[in-house]
C-alpha positions as a Markdown table, in Angstrom:
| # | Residue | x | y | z |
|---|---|---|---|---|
| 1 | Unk | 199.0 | 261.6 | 91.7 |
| 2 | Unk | 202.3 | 264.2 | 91.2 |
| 3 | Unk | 204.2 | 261.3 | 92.3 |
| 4 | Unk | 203.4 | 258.6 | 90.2 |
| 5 | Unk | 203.7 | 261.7 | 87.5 |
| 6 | Unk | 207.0 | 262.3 | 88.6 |
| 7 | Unk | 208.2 | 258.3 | 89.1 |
| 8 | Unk | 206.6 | 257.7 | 85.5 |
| 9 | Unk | 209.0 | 260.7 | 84.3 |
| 10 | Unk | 212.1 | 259.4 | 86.5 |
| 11 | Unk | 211.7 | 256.2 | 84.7 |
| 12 | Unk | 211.3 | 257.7 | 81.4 |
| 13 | Unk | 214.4 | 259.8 | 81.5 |
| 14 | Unk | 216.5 | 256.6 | 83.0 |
| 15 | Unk | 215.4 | 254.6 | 80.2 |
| 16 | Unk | 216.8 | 257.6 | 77.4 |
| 17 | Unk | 219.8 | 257.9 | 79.7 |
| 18 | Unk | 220.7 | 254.0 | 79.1 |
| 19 | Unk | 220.4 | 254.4 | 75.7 |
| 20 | Unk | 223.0 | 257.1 | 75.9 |
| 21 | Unk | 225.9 | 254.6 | 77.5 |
| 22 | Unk | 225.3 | 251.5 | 75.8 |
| 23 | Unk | 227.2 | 248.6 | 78.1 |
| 24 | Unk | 229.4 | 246.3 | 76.2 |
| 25 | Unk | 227.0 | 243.3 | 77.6 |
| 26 | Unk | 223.3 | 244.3 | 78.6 |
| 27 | Unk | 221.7 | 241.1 | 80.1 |
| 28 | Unk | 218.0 | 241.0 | 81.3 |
| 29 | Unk | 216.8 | 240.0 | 84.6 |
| 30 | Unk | 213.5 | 240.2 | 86.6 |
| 31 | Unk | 213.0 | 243.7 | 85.0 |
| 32 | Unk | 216.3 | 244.7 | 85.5 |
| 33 | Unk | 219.5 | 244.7 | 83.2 |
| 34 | Unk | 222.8 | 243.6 | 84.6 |
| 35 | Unk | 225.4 | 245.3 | 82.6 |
| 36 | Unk | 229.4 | 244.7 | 81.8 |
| 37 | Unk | 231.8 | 246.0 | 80.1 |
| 38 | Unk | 235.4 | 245.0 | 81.1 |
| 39 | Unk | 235.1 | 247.0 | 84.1 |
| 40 | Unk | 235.2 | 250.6 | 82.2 |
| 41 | Unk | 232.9 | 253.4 | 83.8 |
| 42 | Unk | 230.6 | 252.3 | 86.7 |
| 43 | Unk | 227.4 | 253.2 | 84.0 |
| 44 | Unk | 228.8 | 250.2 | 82.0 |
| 45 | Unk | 229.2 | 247.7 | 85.0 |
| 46 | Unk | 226.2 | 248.3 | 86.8 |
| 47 | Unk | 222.7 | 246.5 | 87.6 |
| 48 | Unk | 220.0 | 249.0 | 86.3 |
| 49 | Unk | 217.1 | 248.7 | 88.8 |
| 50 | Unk | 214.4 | 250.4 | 87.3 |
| 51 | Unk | 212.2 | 248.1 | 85.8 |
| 52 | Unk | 212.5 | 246.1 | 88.4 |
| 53 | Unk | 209.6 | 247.7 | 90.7 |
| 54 | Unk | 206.6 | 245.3 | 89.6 |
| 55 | Unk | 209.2 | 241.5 | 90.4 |
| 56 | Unk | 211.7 | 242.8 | 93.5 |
| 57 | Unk | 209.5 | 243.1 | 96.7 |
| 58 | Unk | 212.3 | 242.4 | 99.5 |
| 59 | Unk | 213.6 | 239.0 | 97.8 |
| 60 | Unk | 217.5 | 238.9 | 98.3 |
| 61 | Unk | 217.8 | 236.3 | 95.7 |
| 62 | Unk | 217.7 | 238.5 | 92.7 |
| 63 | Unk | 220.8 | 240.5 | 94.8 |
| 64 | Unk | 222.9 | 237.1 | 95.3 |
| 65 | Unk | 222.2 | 236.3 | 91.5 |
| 66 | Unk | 223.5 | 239.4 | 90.2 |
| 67 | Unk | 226.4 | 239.1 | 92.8 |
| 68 | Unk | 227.1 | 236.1 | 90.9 |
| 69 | Unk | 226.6 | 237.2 | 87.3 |
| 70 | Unk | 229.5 | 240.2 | 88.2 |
| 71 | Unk | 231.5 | 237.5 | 89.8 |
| 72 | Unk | 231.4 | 235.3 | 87.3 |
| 73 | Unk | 232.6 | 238.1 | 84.9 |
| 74 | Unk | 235.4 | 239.1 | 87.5 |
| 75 | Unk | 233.8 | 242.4 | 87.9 |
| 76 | Unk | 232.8 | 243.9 | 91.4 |
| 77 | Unk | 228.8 | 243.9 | 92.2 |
| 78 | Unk | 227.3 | 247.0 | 91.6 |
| 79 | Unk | 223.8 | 248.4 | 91.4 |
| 80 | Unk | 222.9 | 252.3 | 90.3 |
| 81 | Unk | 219.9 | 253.5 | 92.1 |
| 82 | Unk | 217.8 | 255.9 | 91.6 |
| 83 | Unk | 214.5 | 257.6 | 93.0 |
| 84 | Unk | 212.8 | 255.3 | 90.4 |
| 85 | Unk | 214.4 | 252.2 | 91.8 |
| 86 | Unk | 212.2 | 249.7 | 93.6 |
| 87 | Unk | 211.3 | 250.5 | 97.1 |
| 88 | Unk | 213.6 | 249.4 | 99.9 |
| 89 | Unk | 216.1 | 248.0 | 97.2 |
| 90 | Unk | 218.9 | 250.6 | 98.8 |
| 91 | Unk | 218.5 | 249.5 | 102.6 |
| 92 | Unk | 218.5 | 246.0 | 101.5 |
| 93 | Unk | 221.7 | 246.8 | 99.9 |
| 94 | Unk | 223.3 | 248.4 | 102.6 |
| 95 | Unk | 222.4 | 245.9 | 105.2 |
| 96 | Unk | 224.4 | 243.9 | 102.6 |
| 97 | Unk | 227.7 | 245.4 | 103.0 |
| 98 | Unk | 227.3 | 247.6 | 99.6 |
| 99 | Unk | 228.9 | 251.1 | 99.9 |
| 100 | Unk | 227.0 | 254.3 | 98.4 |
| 101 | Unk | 229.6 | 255.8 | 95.5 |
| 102 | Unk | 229.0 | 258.9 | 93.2 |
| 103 | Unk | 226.4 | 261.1 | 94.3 |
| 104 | Unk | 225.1 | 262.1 | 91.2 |
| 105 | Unk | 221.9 | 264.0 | 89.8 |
| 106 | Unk | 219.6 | 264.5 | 86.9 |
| 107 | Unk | 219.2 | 267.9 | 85.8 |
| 108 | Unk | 216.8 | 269.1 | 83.2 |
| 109 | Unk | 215.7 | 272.2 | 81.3 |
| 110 | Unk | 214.2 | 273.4 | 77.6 |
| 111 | Unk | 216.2 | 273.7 | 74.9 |
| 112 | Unk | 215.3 | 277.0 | 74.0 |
| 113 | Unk | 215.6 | 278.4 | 77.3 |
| 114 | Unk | 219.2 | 276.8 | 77.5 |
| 115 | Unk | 220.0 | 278.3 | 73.9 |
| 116 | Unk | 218.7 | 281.8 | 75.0 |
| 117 | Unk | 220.8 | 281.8 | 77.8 |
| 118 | Unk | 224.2 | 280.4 | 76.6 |
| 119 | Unk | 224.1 | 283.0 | 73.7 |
| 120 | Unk | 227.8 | 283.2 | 72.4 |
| 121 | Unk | 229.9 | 286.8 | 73.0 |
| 122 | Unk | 233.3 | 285.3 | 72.0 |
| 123 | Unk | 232.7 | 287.1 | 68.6 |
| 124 | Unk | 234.4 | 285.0 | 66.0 |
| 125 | Unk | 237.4 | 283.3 | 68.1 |
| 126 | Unk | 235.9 | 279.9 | 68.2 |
| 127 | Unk | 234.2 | 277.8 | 65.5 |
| 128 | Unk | 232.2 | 274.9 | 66.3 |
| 129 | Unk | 232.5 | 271.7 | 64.5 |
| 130 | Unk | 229.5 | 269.1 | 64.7 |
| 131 | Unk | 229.5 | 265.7 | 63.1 |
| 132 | Unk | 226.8 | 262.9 | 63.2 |
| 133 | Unk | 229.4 | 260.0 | 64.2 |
| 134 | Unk | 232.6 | 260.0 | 66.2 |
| 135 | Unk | 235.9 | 259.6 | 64.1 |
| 136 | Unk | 240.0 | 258.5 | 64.9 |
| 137 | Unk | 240.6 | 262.5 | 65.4 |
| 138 | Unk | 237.4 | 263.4 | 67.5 |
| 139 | Unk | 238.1 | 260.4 | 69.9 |
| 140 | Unk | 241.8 | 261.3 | 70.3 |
| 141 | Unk | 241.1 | 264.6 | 71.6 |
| 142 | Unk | 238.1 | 263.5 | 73.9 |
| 143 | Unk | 240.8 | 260.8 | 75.5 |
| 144 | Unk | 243.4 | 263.7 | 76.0 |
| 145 | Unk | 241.1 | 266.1 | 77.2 |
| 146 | Unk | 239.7 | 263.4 | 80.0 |
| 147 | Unk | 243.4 | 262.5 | 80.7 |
| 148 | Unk | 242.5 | 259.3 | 80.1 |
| 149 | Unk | 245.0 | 256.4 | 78.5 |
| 150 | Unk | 245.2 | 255.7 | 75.0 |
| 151 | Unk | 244.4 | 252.4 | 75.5 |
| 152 | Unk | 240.8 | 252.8 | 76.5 |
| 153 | Unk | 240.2 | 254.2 | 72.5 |
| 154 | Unk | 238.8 | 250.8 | 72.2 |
| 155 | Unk | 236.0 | 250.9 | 74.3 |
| 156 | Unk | 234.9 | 254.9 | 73.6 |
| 157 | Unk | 235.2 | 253.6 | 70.3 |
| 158 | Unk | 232.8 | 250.5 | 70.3 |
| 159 | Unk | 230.5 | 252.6 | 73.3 |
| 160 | Unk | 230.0 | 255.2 | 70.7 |
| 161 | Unk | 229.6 | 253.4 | 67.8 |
| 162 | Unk | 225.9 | 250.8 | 70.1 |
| 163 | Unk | 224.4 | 254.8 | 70.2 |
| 164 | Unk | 221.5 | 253.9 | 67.9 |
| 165 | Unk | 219.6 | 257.3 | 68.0 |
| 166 | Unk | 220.7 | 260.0 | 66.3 |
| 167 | Unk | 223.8 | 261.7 | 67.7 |
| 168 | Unk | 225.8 | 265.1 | 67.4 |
| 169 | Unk | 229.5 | 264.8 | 68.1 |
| 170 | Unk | 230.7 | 268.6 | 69.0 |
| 171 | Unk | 234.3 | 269.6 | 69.2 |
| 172 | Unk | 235.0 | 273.7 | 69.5 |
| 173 | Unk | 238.2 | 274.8 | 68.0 |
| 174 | Unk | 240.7 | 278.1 | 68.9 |
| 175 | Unk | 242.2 | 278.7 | 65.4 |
| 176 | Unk | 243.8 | 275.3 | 65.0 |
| 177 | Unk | 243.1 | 273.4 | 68.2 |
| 178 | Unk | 240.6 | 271.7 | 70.0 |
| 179 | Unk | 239.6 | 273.4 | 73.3 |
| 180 | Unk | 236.4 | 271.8 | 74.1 |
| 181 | Unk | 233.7 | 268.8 | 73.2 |
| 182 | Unk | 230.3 | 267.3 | 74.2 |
| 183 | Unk | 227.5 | 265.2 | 72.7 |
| 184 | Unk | 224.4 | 265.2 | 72.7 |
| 185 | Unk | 221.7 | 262.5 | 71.9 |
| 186 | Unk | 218.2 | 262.9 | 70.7 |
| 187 | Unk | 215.4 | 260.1 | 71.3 |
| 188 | Unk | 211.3 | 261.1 | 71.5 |
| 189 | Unk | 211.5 | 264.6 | 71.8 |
| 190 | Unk | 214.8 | 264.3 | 74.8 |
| 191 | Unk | 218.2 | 265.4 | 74.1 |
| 192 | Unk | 220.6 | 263.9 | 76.9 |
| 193 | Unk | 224.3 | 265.5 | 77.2 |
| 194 | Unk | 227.0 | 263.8 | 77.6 |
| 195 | Unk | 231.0 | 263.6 | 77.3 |
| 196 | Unk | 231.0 | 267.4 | 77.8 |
| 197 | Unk | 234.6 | 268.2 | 78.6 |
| 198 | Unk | 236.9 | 271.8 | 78.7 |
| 199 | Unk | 240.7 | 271.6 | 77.5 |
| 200 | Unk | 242.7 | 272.1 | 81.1 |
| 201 | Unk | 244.2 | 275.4 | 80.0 |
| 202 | Unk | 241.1 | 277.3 | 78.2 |
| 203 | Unk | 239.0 | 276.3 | 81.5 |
| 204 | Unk | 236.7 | 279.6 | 83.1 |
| 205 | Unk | 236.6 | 281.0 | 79.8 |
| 206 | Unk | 233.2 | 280.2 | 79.1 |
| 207 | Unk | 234.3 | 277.1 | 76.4 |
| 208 | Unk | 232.0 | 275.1 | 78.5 |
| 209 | Unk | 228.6 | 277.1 | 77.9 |
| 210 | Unk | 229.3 | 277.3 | 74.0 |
| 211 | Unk | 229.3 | 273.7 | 74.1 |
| 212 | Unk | 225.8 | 273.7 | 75.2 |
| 213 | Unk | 224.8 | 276.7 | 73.4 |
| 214 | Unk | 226.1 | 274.4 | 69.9 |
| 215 | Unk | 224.7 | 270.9 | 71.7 |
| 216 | Unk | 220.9 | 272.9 | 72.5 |
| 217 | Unk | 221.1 | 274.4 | 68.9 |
| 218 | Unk | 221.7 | 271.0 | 67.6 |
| 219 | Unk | 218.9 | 269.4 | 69.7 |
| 220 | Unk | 216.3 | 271.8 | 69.1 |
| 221 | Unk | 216.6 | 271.2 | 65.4 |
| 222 | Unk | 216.3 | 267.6 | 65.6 |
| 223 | Unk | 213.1 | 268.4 | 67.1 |
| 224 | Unk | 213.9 | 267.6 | 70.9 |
| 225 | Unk | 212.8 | 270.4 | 72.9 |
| 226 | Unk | 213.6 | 269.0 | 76.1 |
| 227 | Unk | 217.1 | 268.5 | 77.6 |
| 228 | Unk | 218.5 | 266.2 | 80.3 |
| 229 | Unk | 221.9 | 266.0 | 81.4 |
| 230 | Unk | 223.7 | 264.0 | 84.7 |
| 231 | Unk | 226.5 | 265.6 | 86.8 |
| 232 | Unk | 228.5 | 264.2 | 90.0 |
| 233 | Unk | 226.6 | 266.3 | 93.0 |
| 234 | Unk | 230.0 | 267.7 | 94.1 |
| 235 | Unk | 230.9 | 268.6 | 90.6 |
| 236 | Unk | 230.5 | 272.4 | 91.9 |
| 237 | Unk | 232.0 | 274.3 | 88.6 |
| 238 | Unk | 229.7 | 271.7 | 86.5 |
| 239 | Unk | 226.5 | 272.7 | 88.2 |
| 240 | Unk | 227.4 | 276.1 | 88.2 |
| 241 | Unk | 227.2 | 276.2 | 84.1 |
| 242 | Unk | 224.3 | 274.6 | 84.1 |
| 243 | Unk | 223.0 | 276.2 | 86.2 |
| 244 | Unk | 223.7 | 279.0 | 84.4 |
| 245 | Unk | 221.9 | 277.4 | 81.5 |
| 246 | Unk | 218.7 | 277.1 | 82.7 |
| 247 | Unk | 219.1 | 273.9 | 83.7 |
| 248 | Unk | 217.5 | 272.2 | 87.4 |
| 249 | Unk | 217.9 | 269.1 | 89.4 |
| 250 | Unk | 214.7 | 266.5 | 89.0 |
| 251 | Unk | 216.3 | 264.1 | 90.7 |
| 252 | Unk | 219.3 | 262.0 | 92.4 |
| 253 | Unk | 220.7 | 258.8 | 91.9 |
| 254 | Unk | 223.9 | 256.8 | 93.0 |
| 255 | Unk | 226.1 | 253.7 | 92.8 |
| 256 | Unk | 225.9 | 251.0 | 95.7 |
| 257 | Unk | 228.9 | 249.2 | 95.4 |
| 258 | Unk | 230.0 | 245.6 | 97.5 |
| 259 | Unk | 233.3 | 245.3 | 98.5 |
| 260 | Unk | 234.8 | 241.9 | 97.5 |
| 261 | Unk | 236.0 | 241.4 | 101.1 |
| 262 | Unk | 233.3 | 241.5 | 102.9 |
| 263 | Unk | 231.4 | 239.5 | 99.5 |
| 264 | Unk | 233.6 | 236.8 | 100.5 |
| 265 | Unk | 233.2 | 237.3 | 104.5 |
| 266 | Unk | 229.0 | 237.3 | 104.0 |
| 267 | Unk | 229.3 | 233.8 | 101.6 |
């Protein structure tokens, strides 16, 4: 019985978690959704298995179609599986030739436990800004703060704007720069974190707990008492703060990958 209660609460939090990284293209198939968006973030361009328990039972055919739906979008095959994936679906992938990518897990906790423990002591030296939708200024800093091109504004941009649930957008500011952001999302009593990023010089000086001090504020009041999260399993200083929050693992998931090589060998 505890685990069908804990694969019924895998799948629950997996479906929020979609919601939270809306892909540019979500197609349907056999209970699973095949997603792409131009390549950007494995989330994005990844098969996500799920719902799939009740129509895969070993049949390689569903594999080979979504092969060819990433193919045909000149994107490389790529499934994200979780402990709520369909039995056997990760062997069968191996065997395959797909390569297991980004260890990563899914960490929970309560939001007031998480707001009792991140309790600000920085006095007055940092003032946190929260708005209900992202703007030019917010996604400028988030890109910098990633290091990631200027270019990719576009997607953020469009990612950001498919979150249909409501959604706090959380920058923290040192006087007259920004040193730190995060968002949070709110859907049937669930908050999930994302985006939560440090400025490279203010890093280790506890910037990264007031951002989920401000984001667990913000979700308690919009009634979700529950929070969720997902970190890379060798993000050390990442688990560490949350950690430090209250937060613990529930469970793992990762990427299996196919190397277009040895697609092309196999066909």
């Amino acid at each position: 019985m505890k685990a069908l209660q804990d694969r019924s609460m895998f799948r629950l939090l997996e479906r929020l978690a979609l919601r939270t990284w809306p892909a540019q293209l979500e197609q349907p198939y056999e209970g699973w959704i095949l997603r792409a968006s131009d390549g950007v973030t494995k989330r994005a361009n990844s098969v996500w298995t799920i719902d799939g328990s009740e129509h895969w039972a070993g049949d390689e055919k569903a594999i080979a179609d979504a092969e060819a739906f990433y193919l045909n979008h000149r994107l490389t095959p790529r499934f994200h599986i979780s402990d709520a994936s369909p039995s056997g679906l990760d062997e069968c992938l191996e065997r395959r030739g797909y390569v297991k990518e980004v260890p990563c897990l899914m960490m929970t906790t309560d939001a007031v436990r998480a707001i009792q423990r991140t309790e600000p002591v920085d006095g007055n030296s940092l003032h946190a800004v929260i708005q209900s939708s992202h703007d030019t200024s917010w996604l400028g800093h988030f890109l910098a703060m990633e290091g990631f091109a200027p270019e990719l504004g576009a997607f953020y941009d469009k990612l950001f704007s498919r979150i249909e649930a409501p959604t706090a957008y959380v920058s923290l500011r040192m006087r007259d720069q920004c040193v730190g952001m995060g968002t949070a999302v709110a859907e049937d009593g669930w908050s999930g974190f994302i985006n939560i990023v440090v400025h490279p010089h203010y890093r280790g000086h506890g910037i990264g707990k007031r951002i989920v001090h401000e984001l667990a504020r913000w979700s308690r009041d919009q009634g979700a008492d529950r929070l969720y999260l997902q970190v890379i399993a060798d993000n050390v200083p990442a688990i560490r703060l949350y950690s430090g929050a209250g937060y613990e693992r529930l469970f793992a998931y990762h990427y299996r990958t196919k190397l277009i090589s040895t697609l092309a060998e196999n066909c």
